[in-house]
PQR file with spaces between the fields and no chain letter, atoms N, CA, C, O and H, PARSE charges and radii, in Angstrom:
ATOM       1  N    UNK     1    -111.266 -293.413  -81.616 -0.4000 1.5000
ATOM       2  CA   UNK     1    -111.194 -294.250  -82.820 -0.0000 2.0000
ATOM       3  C    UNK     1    -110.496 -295.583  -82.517  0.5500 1.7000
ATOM       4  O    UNK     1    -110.790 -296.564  -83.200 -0.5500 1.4000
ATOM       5  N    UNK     2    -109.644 -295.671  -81.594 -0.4000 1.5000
ATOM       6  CA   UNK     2    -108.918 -296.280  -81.315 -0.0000 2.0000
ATOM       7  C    UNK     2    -109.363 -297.670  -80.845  0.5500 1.7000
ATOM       8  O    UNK     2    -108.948 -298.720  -81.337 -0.5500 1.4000
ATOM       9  H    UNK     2    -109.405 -294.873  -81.039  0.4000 1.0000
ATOM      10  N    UNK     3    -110.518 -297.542  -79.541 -0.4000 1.5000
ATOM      11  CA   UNK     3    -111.482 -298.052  -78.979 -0.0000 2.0000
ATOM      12  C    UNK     3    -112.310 -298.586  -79.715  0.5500 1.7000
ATOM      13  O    UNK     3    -112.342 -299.815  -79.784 -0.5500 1.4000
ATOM      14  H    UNK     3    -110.855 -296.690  -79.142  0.4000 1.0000
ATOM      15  N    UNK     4    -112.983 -297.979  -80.278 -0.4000 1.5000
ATOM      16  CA   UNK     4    -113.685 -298.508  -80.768 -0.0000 2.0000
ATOM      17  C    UNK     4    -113.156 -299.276  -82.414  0.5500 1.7000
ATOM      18  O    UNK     4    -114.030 -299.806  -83.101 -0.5500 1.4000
ATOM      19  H    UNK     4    -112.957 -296.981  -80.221  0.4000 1.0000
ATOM      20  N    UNK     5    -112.309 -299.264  -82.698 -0.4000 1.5000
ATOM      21  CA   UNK     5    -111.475 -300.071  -83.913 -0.0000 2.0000
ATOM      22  C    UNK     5    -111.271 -300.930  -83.517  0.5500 1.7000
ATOM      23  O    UNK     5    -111.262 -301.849  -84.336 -0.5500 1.4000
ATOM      24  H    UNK     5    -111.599 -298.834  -82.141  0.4000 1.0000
ATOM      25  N    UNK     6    -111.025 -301.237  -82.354 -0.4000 1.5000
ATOM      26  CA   UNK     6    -110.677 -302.296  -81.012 -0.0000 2.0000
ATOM      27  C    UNK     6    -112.402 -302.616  -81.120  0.5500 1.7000
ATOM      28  O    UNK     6    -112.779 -303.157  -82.160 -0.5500 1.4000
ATOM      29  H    UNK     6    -111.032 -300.490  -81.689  0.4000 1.0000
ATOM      30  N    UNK     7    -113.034 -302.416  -80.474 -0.4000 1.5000
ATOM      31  CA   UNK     7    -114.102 -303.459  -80.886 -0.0000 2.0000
ATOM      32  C    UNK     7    -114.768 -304.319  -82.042  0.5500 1.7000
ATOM      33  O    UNK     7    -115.168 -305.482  -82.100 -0.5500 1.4000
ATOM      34  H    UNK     7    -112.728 -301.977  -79.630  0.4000 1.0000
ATOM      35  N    UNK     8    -114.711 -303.073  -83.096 -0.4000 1.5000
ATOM      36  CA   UNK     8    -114.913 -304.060  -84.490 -0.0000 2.0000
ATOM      37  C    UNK     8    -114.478 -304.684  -84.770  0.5500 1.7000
ATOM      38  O    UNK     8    -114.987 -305.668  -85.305 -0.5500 1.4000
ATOM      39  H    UNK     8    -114.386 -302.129  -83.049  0.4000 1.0000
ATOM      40  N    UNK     9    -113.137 -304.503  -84.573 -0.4000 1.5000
ATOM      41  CA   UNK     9    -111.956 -305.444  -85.001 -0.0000 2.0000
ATOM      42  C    UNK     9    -112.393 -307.141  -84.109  0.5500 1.7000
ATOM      43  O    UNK     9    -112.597 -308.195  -84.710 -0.5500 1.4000
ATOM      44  H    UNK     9    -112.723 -303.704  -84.138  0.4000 1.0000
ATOM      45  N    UNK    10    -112.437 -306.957  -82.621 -0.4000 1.5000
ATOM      46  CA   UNK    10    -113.105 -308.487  -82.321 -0.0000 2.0000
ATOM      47  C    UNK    10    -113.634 -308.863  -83.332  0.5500 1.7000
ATOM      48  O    UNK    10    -113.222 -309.642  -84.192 -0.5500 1.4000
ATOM      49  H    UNK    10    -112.270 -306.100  -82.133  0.4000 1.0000
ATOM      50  N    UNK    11    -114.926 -308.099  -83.221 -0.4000 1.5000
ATOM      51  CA   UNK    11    -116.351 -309.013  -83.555 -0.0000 2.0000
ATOM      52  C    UNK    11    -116.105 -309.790  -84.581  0.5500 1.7000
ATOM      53  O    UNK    11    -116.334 -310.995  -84.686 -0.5500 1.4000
ATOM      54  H    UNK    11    -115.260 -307.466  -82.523  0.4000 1.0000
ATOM      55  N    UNK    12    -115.405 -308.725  -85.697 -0.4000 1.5000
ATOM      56  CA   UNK    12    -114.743 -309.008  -87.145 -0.0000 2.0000
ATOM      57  C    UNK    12    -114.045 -310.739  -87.123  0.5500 1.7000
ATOM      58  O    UNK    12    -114.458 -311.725  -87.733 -0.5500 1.4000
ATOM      59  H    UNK    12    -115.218 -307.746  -85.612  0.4000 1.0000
ATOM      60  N    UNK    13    -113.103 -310.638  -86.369 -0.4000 1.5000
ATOM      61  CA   UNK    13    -112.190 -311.243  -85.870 -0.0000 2.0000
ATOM      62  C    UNK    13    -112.887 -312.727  -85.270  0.5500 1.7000
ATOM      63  O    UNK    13    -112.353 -313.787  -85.599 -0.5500 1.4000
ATOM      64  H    UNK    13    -112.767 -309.837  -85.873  0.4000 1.0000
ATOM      65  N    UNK    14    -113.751 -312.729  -84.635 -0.4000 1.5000
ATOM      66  CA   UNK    14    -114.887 -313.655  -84.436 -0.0000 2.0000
ATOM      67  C    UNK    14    -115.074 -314.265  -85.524  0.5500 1.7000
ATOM      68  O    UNK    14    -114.744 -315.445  -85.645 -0.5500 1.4000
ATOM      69  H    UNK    14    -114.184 -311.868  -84.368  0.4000 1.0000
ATOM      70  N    UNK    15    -115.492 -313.747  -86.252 -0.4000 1.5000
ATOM      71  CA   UNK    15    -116.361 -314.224  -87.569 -0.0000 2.0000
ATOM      72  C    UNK    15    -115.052 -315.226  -88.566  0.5500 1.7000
ATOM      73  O    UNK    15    -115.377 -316.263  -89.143 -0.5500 1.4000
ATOM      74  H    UNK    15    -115.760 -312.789  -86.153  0.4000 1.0000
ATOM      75  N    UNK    16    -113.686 -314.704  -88.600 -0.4000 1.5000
ATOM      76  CA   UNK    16    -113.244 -314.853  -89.189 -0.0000 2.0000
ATOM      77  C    UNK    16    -111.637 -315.286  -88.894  0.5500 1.7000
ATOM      78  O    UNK    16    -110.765 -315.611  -89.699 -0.5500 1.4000
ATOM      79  H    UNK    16    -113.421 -313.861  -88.132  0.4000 1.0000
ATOM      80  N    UNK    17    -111.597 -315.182  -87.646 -0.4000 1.5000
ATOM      81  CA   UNK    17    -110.526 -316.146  -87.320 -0.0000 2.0000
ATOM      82  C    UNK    17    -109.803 -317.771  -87.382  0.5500 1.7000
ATOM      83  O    UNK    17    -108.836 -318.367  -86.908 -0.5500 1.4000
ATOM      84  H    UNK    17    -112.306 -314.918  -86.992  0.4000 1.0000
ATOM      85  N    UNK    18    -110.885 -318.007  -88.230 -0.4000 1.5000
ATOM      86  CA   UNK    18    -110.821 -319.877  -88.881 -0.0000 2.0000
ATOM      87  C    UNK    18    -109.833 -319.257  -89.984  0.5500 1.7000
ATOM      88  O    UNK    18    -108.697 -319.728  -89.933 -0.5500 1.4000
ATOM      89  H    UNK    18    -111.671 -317.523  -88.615  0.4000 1.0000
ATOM      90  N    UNK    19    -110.093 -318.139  -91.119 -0.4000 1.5000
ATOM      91  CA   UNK    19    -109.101 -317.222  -91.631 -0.0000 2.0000
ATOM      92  C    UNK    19    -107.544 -316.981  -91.571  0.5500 1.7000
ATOM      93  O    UNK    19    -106.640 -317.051  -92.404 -0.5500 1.4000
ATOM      94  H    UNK    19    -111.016 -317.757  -91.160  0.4000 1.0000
ATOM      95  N    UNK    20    -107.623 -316.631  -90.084 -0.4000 1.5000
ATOM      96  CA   UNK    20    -106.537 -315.111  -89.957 -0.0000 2.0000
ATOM      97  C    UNK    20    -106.100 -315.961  -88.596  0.5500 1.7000
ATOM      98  O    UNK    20    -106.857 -315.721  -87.655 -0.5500 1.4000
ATOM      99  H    UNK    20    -108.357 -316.574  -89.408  0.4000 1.0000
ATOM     100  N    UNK    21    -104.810 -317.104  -88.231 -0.4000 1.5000
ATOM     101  CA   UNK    21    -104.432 -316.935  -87.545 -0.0000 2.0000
ATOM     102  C    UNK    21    -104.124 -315.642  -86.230  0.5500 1.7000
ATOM     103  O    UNK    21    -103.808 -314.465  -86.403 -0.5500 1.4000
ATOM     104  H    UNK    21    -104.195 -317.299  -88.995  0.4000 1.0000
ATOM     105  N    UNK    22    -104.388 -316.498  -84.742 -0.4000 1.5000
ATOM     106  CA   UNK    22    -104.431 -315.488  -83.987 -0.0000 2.0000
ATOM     107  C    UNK    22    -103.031 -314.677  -83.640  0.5500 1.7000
ATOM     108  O    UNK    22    -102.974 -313.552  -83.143 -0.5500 1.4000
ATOM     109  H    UNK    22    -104.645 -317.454  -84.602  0.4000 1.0000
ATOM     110  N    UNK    23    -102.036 -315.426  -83.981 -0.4000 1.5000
ATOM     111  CA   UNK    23    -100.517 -314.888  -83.500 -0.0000 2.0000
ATOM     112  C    UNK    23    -100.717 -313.255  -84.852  0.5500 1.7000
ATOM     113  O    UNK    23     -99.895 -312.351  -84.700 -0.5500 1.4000
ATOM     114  H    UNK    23    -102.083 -316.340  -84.385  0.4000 1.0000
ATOM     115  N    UNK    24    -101.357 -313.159  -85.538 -0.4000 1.5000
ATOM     116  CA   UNK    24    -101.035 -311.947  -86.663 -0.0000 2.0000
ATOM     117  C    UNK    24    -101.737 -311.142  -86.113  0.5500 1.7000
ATOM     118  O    UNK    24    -101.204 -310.033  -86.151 -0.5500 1.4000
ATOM     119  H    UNK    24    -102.025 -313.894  -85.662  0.4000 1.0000
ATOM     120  N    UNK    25    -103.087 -311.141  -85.399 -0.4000 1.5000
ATOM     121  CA   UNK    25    -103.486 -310.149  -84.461 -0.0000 2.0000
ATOM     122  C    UNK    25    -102.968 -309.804  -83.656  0.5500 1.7000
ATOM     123  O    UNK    25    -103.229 -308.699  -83.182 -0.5500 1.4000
ATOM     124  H    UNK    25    -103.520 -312.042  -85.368  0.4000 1.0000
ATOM     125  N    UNK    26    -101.642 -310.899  -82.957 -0.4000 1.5000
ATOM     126  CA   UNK    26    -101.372 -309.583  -81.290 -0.0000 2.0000
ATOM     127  C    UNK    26    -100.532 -308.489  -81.547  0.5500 1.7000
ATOM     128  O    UNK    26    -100.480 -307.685  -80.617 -0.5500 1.4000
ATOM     129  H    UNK    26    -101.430 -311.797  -83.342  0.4000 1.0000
ATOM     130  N    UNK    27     -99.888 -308.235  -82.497 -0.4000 1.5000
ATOM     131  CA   UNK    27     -99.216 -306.687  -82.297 -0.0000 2.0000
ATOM     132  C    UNK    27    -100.524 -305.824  -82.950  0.5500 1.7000
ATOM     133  O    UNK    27    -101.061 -305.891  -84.056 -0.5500 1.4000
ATOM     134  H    UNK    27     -99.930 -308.889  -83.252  0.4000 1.0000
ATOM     135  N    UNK    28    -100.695 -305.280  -82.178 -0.4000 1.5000
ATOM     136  CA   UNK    28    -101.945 -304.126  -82.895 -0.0000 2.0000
ATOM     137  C    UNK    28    -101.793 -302.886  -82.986  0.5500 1.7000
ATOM     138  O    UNK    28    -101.842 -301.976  -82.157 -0.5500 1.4000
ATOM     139  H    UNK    28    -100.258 -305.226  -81.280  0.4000 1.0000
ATOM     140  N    UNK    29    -101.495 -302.951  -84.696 -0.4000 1.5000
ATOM     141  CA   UNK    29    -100.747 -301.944  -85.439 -0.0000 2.0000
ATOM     142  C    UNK    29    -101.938 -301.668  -86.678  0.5500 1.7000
ATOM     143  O    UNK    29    -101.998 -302.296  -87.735 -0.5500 1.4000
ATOM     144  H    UNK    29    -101.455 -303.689  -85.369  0.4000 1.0000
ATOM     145  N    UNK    30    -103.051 -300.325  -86.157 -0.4000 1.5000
ATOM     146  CA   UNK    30    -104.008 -299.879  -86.624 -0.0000 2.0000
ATOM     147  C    UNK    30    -103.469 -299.189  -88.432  0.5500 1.7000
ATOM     148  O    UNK    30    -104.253 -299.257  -89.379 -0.5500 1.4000
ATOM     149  H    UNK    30    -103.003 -299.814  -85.298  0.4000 1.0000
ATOM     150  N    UNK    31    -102.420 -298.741  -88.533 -0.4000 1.5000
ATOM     151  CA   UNK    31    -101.899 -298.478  -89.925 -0.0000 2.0000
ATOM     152  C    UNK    31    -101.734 -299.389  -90.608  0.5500 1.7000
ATOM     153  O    UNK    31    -102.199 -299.113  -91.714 -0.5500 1.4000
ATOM     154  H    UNK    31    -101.782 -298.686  -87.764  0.4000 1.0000
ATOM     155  N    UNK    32    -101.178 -300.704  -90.584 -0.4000 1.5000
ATOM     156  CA   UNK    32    -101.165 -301.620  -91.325 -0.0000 2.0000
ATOM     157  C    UNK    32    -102.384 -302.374  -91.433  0.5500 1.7000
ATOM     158  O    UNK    32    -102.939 -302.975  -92.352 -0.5500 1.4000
ATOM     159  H    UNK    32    -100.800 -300.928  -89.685  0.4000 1.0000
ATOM     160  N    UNK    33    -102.631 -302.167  -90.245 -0.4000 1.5000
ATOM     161  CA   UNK    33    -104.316 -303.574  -90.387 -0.0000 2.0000
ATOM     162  C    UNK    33    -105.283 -302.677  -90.639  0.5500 1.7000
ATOM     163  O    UNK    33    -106.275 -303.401  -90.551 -0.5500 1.4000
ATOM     164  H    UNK    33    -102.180 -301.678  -89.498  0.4000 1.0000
ATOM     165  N    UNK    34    -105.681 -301.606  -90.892 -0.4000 1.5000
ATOM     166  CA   UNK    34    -106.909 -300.747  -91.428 -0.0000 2.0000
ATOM     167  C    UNK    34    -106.572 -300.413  -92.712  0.5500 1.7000
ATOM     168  O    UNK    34    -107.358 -299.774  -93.411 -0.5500 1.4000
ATOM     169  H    UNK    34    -104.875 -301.018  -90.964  0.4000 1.0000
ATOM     170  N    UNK    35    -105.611 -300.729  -93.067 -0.4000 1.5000
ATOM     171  CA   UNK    35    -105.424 -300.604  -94.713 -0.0000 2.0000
ATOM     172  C    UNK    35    -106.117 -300.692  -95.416  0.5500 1.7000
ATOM     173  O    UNK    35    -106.601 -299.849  -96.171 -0.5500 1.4000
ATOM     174  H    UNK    35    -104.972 -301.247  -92.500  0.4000 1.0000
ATOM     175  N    UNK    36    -106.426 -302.474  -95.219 -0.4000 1.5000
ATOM     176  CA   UNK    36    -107.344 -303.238  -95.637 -0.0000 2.0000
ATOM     177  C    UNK    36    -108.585 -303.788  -95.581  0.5500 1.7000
ATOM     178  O    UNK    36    -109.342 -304.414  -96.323 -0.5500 1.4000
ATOM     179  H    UNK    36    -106.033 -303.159  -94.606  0.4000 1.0000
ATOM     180  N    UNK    37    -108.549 -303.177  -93.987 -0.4000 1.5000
ATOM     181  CA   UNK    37    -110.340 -303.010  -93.238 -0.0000 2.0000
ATOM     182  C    UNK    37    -110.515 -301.597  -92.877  0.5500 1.7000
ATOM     183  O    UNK    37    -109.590 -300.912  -92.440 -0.5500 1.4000
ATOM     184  H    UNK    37    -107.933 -302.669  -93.384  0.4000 1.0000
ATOM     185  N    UNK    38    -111.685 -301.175  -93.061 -0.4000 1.5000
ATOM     186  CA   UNK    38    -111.393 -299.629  -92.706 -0.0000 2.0000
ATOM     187  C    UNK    38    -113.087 -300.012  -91.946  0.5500 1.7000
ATOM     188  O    UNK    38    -113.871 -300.907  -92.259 -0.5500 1.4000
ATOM     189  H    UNK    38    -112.437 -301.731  -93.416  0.4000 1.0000
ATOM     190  N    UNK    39    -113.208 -298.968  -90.899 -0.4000 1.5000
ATOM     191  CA   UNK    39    -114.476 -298.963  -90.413 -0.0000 2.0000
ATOM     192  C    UNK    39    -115.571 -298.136  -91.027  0.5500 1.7000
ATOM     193  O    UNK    39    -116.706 -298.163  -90.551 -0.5500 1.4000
ATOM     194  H    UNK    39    -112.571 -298.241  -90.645  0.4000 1.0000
């Protein structure tokens, strides 16, 4: 799950990083950030 949360999360992240500064992605902490995105 892990892995592959790790990939969606790019692609996602691609799309939408004009958004979501990149410094809030590097700790990658799947409980807080799937809260709100779930796969």
């Amino acid at each position: 799950q892990s892995h592959a949360g790790k990939v969606v999360l790019r692609s996602w992240y691609e799309k939408n990083k004009h958004i979501f500064p990149a410094s809030r992605w590097e700790p990658y902490d799947p409980e807080k950030r799937w809260d709100k995105y779930t796969v």
